[in-house]
N, C-alpha and C positions, 0 to 999 in steps of 0.2 A: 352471428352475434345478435343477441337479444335484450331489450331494459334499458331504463332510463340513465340516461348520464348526467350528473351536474359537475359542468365545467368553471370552473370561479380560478380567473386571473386577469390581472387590471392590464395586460396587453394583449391590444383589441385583434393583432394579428394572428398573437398563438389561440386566441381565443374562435377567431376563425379557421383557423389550419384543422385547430382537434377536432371543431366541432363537424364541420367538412369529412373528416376523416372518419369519424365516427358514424355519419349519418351514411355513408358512403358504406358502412361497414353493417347496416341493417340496425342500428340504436337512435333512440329518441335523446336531443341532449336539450338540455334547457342549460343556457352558456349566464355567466355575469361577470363586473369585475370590480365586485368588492363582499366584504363578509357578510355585511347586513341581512343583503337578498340572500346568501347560499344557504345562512344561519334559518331564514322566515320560509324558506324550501323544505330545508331538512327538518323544521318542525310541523309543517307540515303532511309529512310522510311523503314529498317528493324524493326521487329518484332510485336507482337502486346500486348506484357507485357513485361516488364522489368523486372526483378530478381538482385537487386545488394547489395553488401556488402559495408558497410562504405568505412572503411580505406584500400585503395589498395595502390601498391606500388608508382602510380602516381598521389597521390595525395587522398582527402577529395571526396566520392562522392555526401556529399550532401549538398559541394560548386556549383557542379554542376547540383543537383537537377531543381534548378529554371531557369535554361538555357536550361533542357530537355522538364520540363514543356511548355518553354513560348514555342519551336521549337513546340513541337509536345503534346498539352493539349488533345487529345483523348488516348494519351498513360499511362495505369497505370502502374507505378510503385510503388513496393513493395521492401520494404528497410528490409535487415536483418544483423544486427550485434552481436558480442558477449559483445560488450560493452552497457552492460544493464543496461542503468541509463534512469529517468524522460531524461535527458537531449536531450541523442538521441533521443527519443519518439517523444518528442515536435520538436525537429530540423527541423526531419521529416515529420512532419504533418504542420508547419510551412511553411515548403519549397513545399510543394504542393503532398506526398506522397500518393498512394491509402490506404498504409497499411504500417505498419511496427512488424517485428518479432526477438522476441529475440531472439539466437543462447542460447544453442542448442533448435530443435523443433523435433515435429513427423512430420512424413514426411506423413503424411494422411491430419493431419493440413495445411504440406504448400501445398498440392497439391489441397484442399478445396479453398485454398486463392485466389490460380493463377486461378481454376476453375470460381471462384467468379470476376475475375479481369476480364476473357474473358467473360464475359457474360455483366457485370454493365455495363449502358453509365457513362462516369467519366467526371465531374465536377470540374476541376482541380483549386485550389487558390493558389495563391504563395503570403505570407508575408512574404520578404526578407529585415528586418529592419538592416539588418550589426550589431546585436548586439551581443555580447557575453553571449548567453543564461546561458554556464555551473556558471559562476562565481554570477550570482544572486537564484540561484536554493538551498530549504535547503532540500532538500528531499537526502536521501541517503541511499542507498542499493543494490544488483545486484539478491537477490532471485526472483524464478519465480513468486511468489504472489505481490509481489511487480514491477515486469516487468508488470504483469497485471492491477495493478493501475497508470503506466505509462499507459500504451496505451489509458488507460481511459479515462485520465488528455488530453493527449493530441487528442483526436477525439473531445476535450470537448472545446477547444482556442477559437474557433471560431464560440461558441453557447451563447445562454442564458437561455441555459435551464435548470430549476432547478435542483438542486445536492442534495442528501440526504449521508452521509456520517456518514456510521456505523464502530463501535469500542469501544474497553474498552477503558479506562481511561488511557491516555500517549502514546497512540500508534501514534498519532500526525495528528488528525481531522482539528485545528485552521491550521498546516502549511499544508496541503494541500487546505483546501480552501484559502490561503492567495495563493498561488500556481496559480491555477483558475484564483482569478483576476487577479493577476501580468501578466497572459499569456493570458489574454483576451480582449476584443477591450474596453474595461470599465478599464484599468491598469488606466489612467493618472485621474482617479475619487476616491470616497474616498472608502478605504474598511473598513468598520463598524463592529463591536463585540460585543454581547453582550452574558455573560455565563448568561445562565435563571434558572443552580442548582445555581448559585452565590448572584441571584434577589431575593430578599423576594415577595413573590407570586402576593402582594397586590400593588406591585412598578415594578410591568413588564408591564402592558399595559400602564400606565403611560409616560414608560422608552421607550417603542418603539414609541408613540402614541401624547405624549404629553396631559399634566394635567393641572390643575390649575394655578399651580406653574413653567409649563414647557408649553411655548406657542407650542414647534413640539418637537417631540421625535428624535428618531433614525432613524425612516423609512423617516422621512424628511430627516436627514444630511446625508441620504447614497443615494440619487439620481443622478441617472445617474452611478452610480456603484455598490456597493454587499453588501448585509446586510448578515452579519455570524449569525447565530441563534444556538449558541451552548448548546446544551444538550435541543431540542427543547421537549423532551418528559415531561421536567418539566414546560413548559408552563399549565396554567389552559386553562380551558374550556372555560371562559369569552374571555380572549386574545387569546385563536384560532378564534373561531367566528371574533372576529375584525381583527382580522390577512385574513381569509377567504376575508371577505368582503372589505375590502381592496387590497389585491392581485384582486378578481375578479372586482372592478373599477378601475382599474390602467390604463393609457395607454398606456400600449404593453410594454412597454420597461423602464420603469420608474428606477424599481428596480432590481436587480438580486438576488432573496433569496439563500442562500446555507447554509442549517440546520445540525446539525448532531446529532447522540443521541449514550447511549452507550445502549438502551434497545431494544426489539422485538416491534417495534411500532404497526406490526398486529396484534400482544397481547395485547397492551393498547388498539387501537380500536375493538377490540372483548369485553374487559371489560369496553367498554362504557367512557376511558377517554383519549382518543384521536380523533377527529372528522375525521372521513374514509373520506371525500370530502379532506380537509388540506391535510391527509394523501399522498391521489395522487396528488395533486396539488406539493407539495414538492418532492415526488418522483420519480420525472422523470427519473433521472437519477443516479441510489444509486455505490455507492463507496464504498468497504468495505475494511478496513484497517486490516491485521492481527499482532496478537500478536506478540512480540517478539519470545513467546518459535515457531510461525511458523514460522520465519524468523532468525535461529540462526544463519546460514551461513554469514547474515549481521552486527553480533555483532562487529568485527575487522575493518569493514569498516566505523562503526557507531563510534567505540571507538578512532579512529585517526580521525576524524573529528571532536568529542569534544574536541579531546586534539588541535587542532588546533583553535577551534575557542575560549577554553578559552584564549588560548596565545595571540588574538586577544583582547581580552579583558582586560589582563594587567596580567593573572596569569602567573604564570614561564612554560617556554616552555619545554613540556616534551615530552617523545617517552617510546613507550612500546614494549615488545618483544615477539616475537610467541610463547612463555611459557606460559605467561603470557593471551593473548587474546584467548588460547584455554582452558585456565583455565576459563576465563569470560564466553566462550560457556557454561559451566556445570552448571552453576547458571539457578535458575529460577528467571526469575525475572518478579516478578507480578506484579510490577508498569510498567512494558513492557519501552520503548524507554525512557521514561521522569525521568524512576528511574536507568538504565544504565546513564542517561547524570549528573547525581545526583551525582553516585556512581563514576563517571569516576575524575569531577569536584573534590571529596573529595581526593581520591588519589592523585590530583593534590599536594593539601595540605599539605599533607599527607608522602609522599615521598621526604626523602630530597634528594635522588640521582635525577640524569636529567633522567633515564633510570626507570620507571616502571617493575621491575621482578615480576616474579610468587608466590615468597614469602610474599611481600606484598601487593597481589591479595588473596591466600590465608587467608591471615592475617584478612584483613581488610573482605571478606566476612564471615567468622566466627565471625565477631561481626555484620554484617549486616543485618544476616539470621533474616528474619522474624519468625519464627517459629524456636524457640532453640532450641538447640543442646540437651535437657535434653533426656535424655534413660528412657523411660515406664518403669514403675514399672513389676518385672513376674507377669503373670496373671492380669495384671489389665485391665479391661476391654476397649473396645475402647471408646468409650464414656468419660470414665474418661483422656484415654491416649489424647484424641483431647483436652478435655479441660484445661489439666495441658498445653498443647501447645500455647492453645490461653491465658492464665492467660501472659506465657510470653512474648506472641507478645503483647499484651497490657500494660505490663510493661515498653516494649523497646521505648513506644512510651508519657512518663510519659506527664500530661499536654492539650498534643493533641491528636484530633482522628487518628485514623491511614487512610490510602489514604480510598478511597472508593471502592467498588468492593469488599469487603472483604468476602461474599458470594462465588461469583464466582472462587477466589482465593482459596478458601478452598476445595471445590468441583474439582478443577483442581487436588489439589495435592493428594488426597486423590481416582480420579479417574483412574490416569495412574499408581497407581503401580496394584491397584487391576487388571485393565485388563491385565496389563504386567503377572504380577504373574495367575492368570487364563491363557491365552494363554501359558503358562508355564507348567500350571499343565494339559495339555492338548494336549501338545507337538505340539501346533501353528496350531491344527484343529479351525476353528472360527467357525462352525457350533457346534459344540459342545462347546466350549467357549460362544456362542450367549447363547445356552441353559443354561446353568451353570449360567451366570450370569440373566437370563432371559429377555433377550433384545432380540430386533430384528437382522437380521444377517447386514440389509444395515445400521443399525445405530451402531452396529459395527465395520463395515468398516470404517463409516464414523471416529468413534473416534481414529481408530487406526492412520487415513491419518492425523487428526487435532493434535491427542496427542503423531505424531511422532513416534510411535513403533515398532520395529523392530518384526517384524514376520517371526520364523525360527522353521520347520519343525525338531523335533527330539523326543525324546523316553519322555512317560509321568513323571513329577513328581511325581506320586502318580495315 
C-alpha cells in the first residue's frame, strides 16, 4: 500500500493505533485531532485518503464533509464513528463519503478499506438537503449486525436497485424498506404495500395488476416510486410470471420493487415454486435483518424508544431502570422487535408507577412466557414433555392463532440448550461436540456464533 493518509480523531490512542498500522502497512500518515488542521491539510492538497472521526472537539465532521468533497472530489474519504446508528451511515454516504465504519473494527478490515480507497477512481456525490435526517429515522439499534444493515441502507440512497430483504416475522422488513424510499431520489412519490401472506392467492394479481372490478392495481399507483412486496415467497406462480413480465417491459425506472420474505427463496425455487429468473431479478441487492436474540445488546435502546414514542402517542410517559432492561435482555423473544414493542406498550399499562422496575418486568414476563412454566413429569419422555408445553402455549393464546414462525421458534429453543449442554459435556472441545451431536464442525460454529453461546474450555461433564 501506497499514499498519504490523514488520520483526524481527537483520541490520541486510535489515533496512534491507525497511524502505526498504517505506516506499518507502507503509507505516509500525517494523524491530528481536530478539524481545523485536517480542513488546512486538505486545502492544501495534502493527502490522498482521509481517515476521520465524526464528533471532534471542533466541531461535526460531516458538516464539513460536502465542503471537502466539492474542494477536492478525487479525495476518498472514509468516516469512522462509535456512534452506530442508520443515522450516521446515511449522513455519510449522503454527504459524499467513500465508506463509512463503525468503531470498534479490525484493523485488517480498516486497512483493506484505506488499501481500497487508494487504488478506486472515486466518484464523489454530495446530497446536502440541510435536513435533519436523525429525527425522521425509525430504525434503532448500535449492534454490529445491525451497523451492517446500516451500511447497506446507506450505499443503497442513491440506487434503484432491487432490494430483497430477509427475516423472521417482526424483525422489522416493512420499516426498513419504508427506510429505502424515505432516503431515495423516489421520497416525494408514493410508497405502496402490499402483505401477499395477508392476500388470498386468487385476489393478488388482481391487487397488483388490476381486474375487472379494478381498472390498475398497485403496480400502477406506485409509479415513480416503490412498490413493497411483503412476504413475496407467498406470491403464486401465475402472479410471478406477470410480475416477471411486467418488471422486464417496464421503462427503466418506472417502478422500484423492494420484496421481502421470511423463507430460503433458493429452496422454493429448487422446489419448483418460486420462478429462479423473479428470483434474480428481485435479488439484487438482499438485506438480512437479524433476530432479536442476535441483537440483545439493542434491547434497552429499542425499549426507551418505545416508551418514548408510546408517550408520543397519548399513553402516560414512562421510564425504566437498568434493573429492569437487563432483566428484558434474558427473555427470548420469539416474536423478535415487534413482540418487545408489544410487551413494552403492555407495561405501559400496566404499571401504575411513572418508573418501570424489575419486579414488574419479572412479573408480567412470567405470564407472558410462551411456553409455561409447567415442570415435566420424572421420566417422561421428551416428546410428551414438548407437547405438554405446546398444549399450553396454545391455551395462552385462546380464540387466535398464535404469531407464525412457530416451527422455527421451537427448534430455536429446543436447539441451544442441547448444544450448550453437549459443549458442556465435552468440556468446550467442538470437534468432538460436532461428533456427538453428529453435525458438521463449520455448521457448528456456525450455530454456536447465531445461538450466542458461550464456549469455555474446562474438565468434562461426564
Amino acid at each position: 500500500m501506497d499514499g498519504t493518509i490523514i488520520v483526524a480523531d481527537d483520541d490520541r490512542s486510535i489515533r496512534t493505533v491507525l497511524s502505526q498500522a498504517l505506516t506499518r502497512a507502507g503509507c505516509r500518515v500525517r494523524a491530528t485531532g481536530n478539524i481545523s488542521t485536517m480542513w488546512k491539510w486538505i486545502e492544501e492538497g495534502e493527502g490522498d485518503v482521509l481517515v476521520t472521526d465524526v464528533m471532534m472537539p471542533d466541531g461535526d465532521a460531516l458538516d464539513i464533509l460536502p465542503k471537502i468533497v466539492k474542494k477536492r472530489p478525487e479525495l476518498p474519504v472514509i468516516v469512522m464513528s462509535a456512534q452506530n446508528t442508520v443515522t450516521t451511515a446515511v449522513r455519510a454516504s449522503e454527504a459524499g463519503a467513500f465508506d463509512y465504519m463503525p468503531k470498534p473494527f479490525d484493523l485488517s478490515a480498516f486497512l483493506a478499506l484505506v488499501n481500497k480507497a487508494t487504488k478506486q477512481p472515486i466518484v464523489q456525490t454530495s446530497v446536502d438537503n440541510g435536513e435533519n435526517v436523525a429525527e425522521r429515522l425509525p430504525l434503532v439499534g448500535h449492534s454490529p449486525m445491525m451497523q451492517e444493515v446500516y451500511r447497506v441502507l446507506a450505499r443503497l440512497t442513491h440506487t434503484d436497485l432491487g432490494v430483497m430483504i430477509f427475516g423472521d416475522s417482526g424483525t422489522g422488513k416493512e420499516i426498513v424498506a419504508r427506510t429505502l424510499h424515505s432516503f431515495s431520489q423516489r421520497k416525494s412519490a408514493p410508497f405502496v404495500s402490499i402483505n401477499l401472506a395477508a392476500t388470498p392467492p386468487d385476489m393478488i394479481e388482481p391487487e397488483l395488476f388490476g381486474g375487472d372490478d379494478k381498472p390498475s392495481g398497485l403496480y400502477v399507483a406506485s409509479f415513480g416510486g416503490t412498490l413493497f412486496l411483503d412476504n413475496v415467497d407467498d406470491m403464486p406462480l401465475e402472479a410471478q410470471m406477470r410480475l416477471l413480465r411486467v418488471l422486464q417491459e417496464q421503462d427503466g425506472d418506472d417502478v422500484r420493487i423492494v420484496a421481502s420474505t421470511r423463507q430460503d427463496l433458493q429452496n422454493l425455487v429448487a422446489q419448483g415454486k418460486f420462478r429462479e429468473d423473479l428470483f434474480f431479478r428481485l435479488n439484487v441487492v438482499p438485506i438480512r435483518l437479524p433476530r432479536l436474540a442476535e441483537r440483545l445488546e439493542d434491547i434497552p435502546d429499542l425499549a426507551r424508544h418505545f416508551l418514548a414514542e408510546s408517550a408520543k402517542e397519548g399513553l402516560p410517559l414512562k421510564t425504566i431502570t437498568s434493573e429492569a432492561l437487563d432483566h428484558l435482555r434474558t427473555h427470548i423473544w420469539g416474536g423478535n422487535v415487534r413482540e418487545l414493542e408489544n410487551f413494552v406498550k403492555r407495561l405501559i399499562v400496566l404499571c401504575p408507577e411513572d418508573e418501570i422496575g424489575v419486579n414488574i418486568i419479572r412479573r408480567e414476563l412470567a405470564s407472558h412466557m410462551e411456553l409455561g412454566p409447567q415442570e415435566p413429569k420424572r421420566y417422561q419422555k421428551l416428546s410428551a414433555s414438548v407437547e405438554a408445553h405446546l398444549k399450553h402455549y396454545f391455551s395462552l393464546h385462546t380464540g387466535v392463532l398464535p404469531p407464525p414462525g412457530l416451527y422455527e421458534k421451537i427448534i430455536r429453543e429446543v436447539e441451544r440448550p442441547l448444544i450448550k449442554l453437549s459443549l458442556q459435556a465435552t468440556g468446550g472441545n467442538q470437534l468432538k461436540t460436532a461428533d456427538l451431536l453428529g453435525i458438521n464442525r463449520n455448521t457448528l460454529r456456525k450455530k454456536i456464533r447465531e445461538l450466542d453461546i458461550e464456549v469455555l474450555r474446562s474438565k468434562k461433564m461426564m
